[in-house]
C-alpha positions as CSV (number, residue, x, y, z in Angstrom):
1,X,99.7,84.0,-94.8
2,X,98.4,85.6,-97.9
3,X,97.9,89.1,-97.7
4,X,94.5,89.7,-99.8
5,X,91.9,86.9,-100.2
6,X,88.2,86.8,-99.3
7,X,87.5,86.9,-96.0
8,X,89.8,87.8,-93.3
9,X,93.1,89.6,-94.5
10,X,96.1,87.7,-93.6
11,X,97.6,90.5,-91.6
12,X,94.7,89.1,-89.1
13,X,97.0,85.8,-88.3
14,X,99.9,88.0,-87.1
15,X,98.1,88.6,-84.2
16,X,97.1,85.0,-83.2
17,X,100.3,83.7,-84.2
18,X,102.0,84.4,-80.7
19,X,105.7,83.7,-81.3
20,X,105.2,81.6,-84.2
21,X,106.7,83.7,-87.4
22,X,104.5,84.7,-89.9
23,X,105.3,85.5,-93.6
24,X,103.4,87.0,-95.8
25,X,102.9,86.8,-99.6
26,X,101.0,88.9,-101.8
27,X,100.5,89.3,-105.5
28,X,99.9,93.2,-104.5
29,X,103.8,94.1,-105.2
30,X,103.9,97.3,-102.5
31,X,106.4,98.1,-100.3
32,X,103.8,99.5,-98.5
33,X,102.2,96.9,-97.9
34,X,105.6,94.7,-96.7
35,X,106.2,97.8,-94.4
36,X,102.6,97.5,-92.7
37,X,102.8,93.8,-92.7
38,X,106.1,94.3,-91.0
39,X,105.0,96.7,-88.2
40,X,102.4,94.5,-87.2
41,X,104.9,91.6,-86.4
42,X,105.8,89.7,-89.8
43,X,109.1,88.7,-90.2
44,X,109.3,88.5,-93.7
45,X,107.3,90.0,-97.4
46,X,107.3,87.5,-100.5
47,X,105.9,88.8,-103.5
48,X,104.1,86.6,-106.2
49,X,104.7,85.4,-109.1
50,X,107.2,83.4,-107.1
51,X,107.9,79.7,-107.5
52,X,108.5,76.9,-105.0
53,X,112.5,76.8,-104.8
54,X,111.9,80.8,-103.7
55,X,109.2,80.1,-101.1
56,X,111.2,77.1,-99.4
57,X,114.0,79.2,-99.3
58,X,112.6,82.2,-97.3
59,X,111.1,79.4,-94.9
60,X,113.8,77.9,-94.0
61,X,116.1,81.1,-93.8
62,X,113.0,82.5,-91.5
63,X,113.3,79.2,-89.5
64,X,117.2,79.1,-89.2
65,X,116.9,82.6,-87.9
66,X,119.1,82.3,-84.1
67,X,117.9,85.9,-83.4
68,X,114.1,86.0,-82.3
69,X,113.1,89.5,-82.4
70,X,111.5,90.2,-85.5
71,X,112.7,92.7,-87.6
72,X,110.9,96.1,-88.1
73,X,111.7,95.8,-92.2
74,X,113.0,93.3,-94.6
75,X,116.4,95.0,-94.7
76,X,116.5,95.4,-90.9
77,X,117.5,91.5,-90.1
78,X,121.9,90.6,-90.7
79,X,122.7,88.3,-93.3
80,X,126.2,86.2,-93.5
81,X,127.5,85.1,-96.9
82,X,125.9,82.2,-98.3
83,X,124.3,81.8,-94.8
84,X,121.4,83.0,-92.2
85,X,123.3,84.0,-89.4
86,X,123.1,87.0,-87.0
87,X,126.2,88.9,-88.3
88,X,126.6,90.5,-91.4
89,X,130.2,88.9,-92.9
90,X,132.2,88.8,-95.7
91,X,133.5,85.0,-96.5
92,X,137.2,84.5,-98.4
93,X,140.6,85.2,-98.3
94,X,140.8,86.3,-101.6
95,X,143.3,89.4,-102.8
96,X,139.5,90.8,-104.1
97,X,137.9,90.4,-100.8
98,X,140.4,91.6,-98.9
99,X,140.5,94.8,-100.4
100,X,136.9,95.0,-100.3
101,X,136.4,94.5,-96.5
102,X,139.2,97.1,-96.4
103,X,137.5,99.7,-98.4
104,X,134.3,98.8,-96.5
105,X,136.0,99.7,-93.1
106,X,137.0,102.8,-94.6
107,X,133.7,103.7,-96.4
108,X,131.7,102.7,-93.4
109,X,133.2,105.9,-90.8
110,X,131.6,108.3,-93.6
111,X,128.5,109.9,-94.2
112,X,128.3,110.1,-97.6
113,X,126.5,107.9,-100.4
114,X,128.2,104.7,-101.7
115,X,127.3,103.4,-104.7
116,X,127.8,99.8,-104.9
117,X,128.3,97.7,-108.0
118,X,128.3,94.2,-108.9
119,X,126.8,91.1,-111.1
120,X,123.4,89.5,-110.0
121,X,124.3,86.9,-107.0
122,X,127.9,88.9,-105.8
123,X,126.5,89.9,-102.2
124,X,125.5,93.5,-103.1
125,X,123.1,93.7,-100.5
126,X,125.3,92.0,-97.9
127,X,127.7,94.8,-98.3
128,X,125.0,97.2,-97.4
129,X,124.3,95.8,-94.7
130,X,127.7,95.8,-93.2
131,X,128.1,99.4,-94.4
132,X,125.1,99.7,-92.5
133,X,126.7,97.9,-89.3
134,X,130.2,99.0,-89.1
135,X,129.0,102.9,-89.2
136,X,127.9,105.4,-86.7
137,X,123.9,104.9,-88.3
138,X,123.8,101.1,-86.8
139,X,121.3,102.0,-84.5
140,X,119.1,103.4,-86.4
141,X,117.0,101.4,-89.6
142,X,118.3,99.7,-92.6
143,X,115.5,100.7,-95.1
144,X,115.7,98.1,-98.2
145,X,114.0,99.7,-101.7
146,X,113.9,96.7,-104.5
147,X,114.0,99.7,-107.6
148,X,113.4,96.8,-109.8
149,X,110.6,95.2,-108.2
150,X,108.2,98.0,-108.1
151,X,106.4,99.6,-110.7
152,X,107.7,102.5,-111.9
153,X,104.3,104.8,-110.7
154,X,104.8,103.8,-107.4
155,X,108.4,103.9,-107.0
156,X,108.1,107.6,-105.8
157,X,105.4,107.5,-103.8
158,X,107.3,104.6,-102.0
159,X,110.5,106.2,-101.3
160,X,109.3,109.6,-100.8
161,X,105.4,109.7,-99.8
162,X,102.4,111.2,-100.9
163,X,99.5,113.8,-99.8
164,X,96.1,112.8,-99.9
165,X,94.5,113.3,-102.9
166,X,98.1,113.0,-105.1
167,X,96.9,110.4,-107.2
168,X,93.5,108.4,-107.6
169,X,93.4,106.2,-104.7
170,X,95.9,108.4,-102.3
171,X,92.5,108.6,-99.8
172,X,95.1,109.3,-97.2
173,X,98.6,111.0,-96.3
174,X,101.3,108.0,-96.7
175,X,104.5,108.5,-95.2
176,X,107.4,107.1,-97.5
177,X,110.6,104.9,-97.1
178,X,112.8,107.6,-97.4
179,X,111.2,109.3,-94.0
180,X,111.0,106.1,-92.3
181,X,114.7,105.6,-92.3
182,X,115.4,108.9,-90.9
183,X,118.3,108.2,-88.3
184,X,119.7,105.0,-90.3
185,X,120.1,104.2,-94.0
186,X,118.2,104.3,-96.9
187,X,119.7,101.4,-99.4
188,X,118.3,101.4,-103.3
189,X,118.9,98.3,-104.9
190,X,118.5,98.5,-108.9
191,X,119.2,101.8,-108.7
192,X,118.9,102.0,-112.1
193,X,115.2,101.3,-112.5
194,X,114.4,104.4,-110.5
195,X,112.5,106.6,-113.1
196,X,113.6,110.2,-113.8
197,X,111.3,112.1,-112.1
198,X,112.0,110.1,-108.7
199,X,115.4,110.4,-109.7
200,X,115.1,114.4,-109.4
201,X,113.5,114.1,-106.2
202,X,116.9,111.5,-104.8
203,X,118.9,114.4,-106.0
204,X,117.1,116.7,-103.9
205,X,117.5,114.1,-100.9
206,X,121.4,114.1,-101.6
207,X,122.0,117.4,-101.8
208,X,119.5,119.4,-99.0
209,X,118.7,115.9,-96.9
210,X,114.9,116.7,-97.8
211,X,112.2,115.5,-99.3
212,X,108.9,116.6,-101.2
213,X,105.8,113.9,-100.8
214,X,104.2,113.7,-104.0
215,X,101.5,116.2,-104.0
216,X,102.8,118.8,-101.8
217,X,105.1,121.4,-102.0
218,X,106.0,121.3,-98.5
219,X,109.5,120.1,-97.6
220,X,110.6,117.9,-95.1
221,X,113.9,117.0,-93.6
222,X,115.3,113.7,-92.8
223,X,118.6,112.4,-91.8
224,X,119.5,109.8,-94.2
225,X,122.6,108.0,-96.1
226,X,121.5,106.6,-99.1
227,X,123.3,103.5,-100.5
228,X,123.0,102.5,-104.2
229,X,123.2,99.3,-105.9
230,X,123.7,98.3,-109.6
231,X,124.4,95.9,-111.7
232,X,124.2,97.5,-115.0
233,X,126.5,99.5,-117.1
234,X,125.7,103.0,-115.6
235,X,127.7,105.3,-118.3
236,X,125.6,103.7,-120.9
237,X,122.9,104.3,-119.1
238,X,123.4,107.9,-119.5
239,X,124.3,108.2,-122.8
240,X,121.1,106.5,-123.2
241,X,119.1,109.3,-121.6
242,X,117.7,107.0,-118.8
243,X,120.0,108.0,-115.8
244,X,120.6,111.6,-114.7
245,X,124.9,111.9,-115.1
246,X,124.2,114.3,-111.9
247,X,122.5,111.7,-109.9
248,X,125.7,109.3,-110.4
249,X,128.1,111.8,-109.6
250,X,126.6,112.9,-106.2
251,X,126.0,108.4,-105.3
252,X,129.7,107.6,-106.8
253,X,131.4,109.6,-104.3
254,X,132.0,106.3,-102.8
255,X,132.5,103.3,-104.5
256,X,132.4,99.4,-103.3
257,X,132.6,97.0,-106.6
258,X,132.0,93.2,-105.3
259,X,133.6,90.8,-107.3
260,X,132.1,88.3,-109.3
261,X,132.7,84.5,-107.4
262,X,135.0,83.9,-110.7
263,X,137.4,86.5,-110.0
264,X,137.6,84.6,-106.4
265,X,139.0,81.5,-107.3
266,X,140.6,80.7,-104.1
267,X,137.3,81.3,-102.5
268,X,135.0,78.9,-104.1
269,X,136.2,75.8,-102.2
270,X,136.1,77.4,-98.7
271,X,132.6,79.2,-99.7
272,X,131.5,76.2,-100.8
273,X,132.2,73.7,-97.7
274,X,130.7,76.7,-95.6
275,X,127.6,76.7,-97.3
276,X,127.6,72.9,-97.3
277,X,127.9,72.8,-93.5
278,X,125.5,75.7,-93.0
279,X,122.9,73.2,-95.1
280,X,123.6,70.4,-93.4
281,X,122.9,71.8,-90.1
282,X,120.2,73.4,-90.8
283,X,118.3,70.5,-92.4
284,X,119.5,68.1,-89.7
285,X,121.6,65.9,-91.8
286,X,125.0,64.2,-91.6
287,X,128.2,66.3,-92.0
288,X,129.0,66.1,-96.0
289,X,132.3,67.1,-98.5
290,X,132.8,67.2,-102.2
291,X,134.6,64.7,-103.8
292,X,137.7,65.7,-105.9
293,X,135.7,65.7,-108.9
294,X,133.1,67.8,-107.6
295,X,135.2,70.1,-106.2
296,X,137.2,71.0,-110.2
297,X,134.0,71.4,-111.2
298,X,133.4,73.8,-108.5
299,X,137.0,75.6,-109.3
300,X,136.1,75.5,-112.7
301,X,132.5,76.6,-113.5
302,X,131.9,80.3,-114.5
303,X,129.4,80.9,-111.9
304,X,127.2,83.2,-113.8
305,X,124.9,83.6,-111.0
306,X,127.6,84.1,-108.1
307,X,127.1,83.0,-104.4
308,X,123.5,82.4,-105.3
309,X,123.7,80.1,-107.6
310,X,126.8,78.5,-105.7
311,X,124.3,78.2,-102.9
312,X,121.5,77.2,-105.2
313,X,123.4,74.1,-106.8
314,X,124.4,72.9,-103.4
315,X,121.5,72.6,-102.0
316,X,119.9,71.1,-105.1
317,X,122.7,68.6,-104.5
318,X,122.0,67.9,-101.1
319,X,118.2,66.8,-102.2
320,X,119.4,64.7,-104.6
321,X,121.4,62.5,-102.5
322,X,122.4,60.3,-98.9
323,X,125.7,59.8,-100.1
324,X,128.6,61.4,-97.4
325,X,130.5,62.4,-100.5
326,X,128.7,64.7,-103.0
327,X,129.8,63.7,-106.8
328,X,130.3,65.7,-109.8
329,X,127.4,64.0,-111.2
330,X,124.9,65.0,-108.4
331,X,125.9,68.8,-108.9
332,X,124.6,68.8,-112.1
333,X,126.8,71.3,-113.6
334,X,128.1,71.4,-117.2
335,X,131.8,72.0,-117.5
336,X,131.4,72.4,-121.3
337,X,129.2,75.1,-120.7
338,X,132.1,76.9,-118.0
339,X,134.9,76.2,-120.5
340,X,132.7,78.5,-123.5
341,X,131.7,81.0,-121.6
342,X,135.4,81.7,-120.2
343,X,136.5,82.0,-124.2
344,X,139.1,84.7,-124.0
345,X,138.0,85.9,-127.3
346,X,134.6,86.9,-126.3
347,X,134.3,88.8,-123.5
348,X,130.3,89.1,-122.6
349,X,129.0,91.1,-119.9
350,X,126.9,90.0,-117.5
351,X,123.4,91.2,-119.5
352,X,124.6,89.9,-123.1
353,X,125.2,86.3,-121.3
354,X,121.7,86.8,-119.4
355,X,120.3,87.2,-123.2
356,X,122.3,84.6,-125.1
357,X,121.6,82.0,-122.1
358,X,118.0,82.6,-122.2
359,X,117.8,82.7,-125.9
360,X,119.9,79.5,-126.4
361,X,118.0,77.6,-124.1
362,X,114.5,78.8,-123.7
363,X,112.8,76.2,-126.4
364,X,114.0,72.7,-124.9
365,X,113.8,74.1,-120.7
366,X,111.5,75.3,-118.4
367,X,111.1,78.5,-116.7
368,X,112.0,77.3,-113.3
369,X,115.3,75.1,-115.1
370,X,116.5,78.4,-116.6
371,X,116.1,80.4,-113.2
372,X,118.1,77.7,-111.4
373,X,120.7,77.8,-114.3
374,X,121.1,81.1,-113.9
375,X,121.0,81.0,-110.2
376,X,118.1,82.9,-109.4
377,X,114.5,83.0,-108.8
378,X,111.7,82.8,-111.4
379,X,110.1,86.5,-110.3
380,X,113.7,87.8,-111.1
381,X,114.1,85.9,-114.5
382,X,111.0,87.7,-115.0
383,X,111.8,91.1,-114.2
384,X,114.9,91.0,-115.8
385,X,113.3,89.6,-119.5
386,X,111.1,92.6,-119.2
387,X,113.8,95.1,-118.5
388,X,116.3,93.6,-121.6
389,X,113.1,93.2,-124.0
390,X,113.2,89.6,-124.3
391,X,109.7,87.8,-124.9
392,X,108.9,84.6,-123.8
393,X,109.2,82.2,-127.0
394,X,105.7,80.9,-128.3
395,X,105.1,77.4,-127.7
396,X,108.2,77.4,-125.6
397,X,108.6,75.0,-122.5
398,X,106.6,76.2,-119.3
399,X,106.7,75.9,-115.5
């Protein structure tokens, strides 16, 4: 249901939906809005720009849902890796992943922030969300915050609030994310988008576990643990000026680094049939493997993009053919492209191969071919050009 278009609002078909699941898309990027969608009964918030690969996704992970009650937020329903299923679990036997769900288990009987940091695709929200789970806050709400997503004026008045008569347009008192998961845990993905006056105000949050709504001077307490997520290089980010070095002190008391799919070699296989099963099941097909050229291809590719793109390139797979065995050839992947990018004599991180990729490749493929090259959705190709300065090519292809 779309949230704002003449005539009835689509918050009105939550109501008459009865136990049919409503999602909602908007192109009025708000938490707020999600939030109030959510409360009302919607199980899920999609914000445009957003193209077709990302909307068939959220429907069928709505669909494949066992567990019926709807959750009270986005970040309030369990995820699985790779998967929709009830229980929030770390897939591999990997050395890396079995030190991370050990330092999970140990993380997860504290109270105090964790700062969790990883490439784009690695499951950084998944491990939030078994923080979350395995510690004495499971009870209580998961509150998700998409730093990224929002703009930066409303990024305070989302996590923190605001008085009436704040800002033009605050006709009313709005209570904020950061008050709403009082009792659980307040997780900030992108926490490196947060702007530095909001920043102040987290500080204040981590040290006195209160808050100040924009436009009062009135504090109020919560009981919060705030996670953080990142992908960026967070040092440079303060010798850059544009994090506080006192903000990452107080969130890297605890850190959880997930490893990129690459550094899981042993993993990809296994990850990889799981997923395949998972899709099968879900879309009502056959039971499906990877022939053995498929599967060096698998061992082989870079992954740039992580489990999502893993994910991504499967199922792209499974729509492109009947066949019980899925080829090399129907995965579409290009080893030569793997084999450069694992040159041991150029080492790129994760933002200079987002910005060569792009750059290289922009002129002769589409919008949507780059996104699902690089494993994610169009809306986050977006974002990210925007953040890393890099325009859209005139006359360059489109859709």
């Amino acid at each position: 249901s779309d949230l704002r278009l003449p005539g009835a609002p689509g918050t009105e078909l939550i109501g008459s939906a009865g136990n049919t699941p409503v999602l909602i898309m908007t192109s009025y990027a708000s938490l707020r809005s999600a939030v109030d969608a959510m409360k009302q009964g919607a199980v899920d918030y999609i914000a445009k720009p957003f193209d077709h690969d990302e909307m068939v996704s959220a429907v069928e992970r709505i669909l494949g849902q066992k567990n019926s009650a709807r959750p009270a937020t986005r970040s309030s329903s369990q995820k699985k890796e790779g998967s929709s299923g009830n229980a929030a679990t770390l897939l591999g036997d990997s050395e890396a992943m079995s030190t991370l769900r050990h330092r999970i288990e140990r993380v997860a009987g504290s109270d105090n922030p964790v700062l969790i940091t990883g490439e784009a695709g690695s499951g950084k929200e998944l491990v939030a969300s078994i923080v979350h789970q395995q510690s004495s806050r499971h009870r209580g709400p998961l509150i998700t915050v998409s730093c990224a997503a929002l703009p930066a004026d409303q990024l305070e008045s989302e996590i923190f609030g605001h008085d009436k008569g704040a800002f033009a347009g605050a006709q009313a008192n709005h209570r904020g994310l950061a008050e709403s998961a009082h009792g659980g845990t307040l997780f900030l993905e992108d926490i490196d988008a947060l702007p530095l006056e909001a920043q102040t105000r987290l500080l204040r949050l981590l040290a006195d576990q209160e808050i100040r709504r924009v436009g009062s001077v009135e504090p109020r307490k919560v009981d919060v643990r705030v996670l953080a997520a990142s992908q960026r290089d967070l040092p440079r980010l303060i010798r850059e000026g544009r994090l506080r070095e006192d903000l990452y002190f107080r969130l890297n008391v605890l850190e959880l680094k997930v490893p990129p799919l690459r550094d899981r070699h042993d993993d990809i296989l296994p990850l990889a049939q799981h997923l395949l099963d998972g899709l099968c099941q879900r879309l009502g097909l056959e039971s499906k493997a990877f022939s053995d050229d498929a599967a060096e291809v698998l061992q082989n590719y870079y992954w740039p993009g992580n489990v999502r793109e893993l994910g991504n390139v499967i199922e792209r797979a499974l729509i492109m053919t009947d066949e019980p065995l899925i080829s090399a050839e129907v995965l579409d992947i290009d080893p030569g492209e793997s084999r450069s990018l694992q040159d041991p004599q150029e080492e790129l991180s994760l933002e200079d191969y987002f910005a060569r990729f792009v750059l290289e490749n922009q002129e002769h493929m589409t919008e949507t071919e780059l996104a699902r090259k690089l494993g994610i959705s169009r809306k986050c190709l977006w974002e990210r050009r925007q953040r890393l300065g890099i325009p859209r090519k005139k006359g360059s292809a489109t859709g």
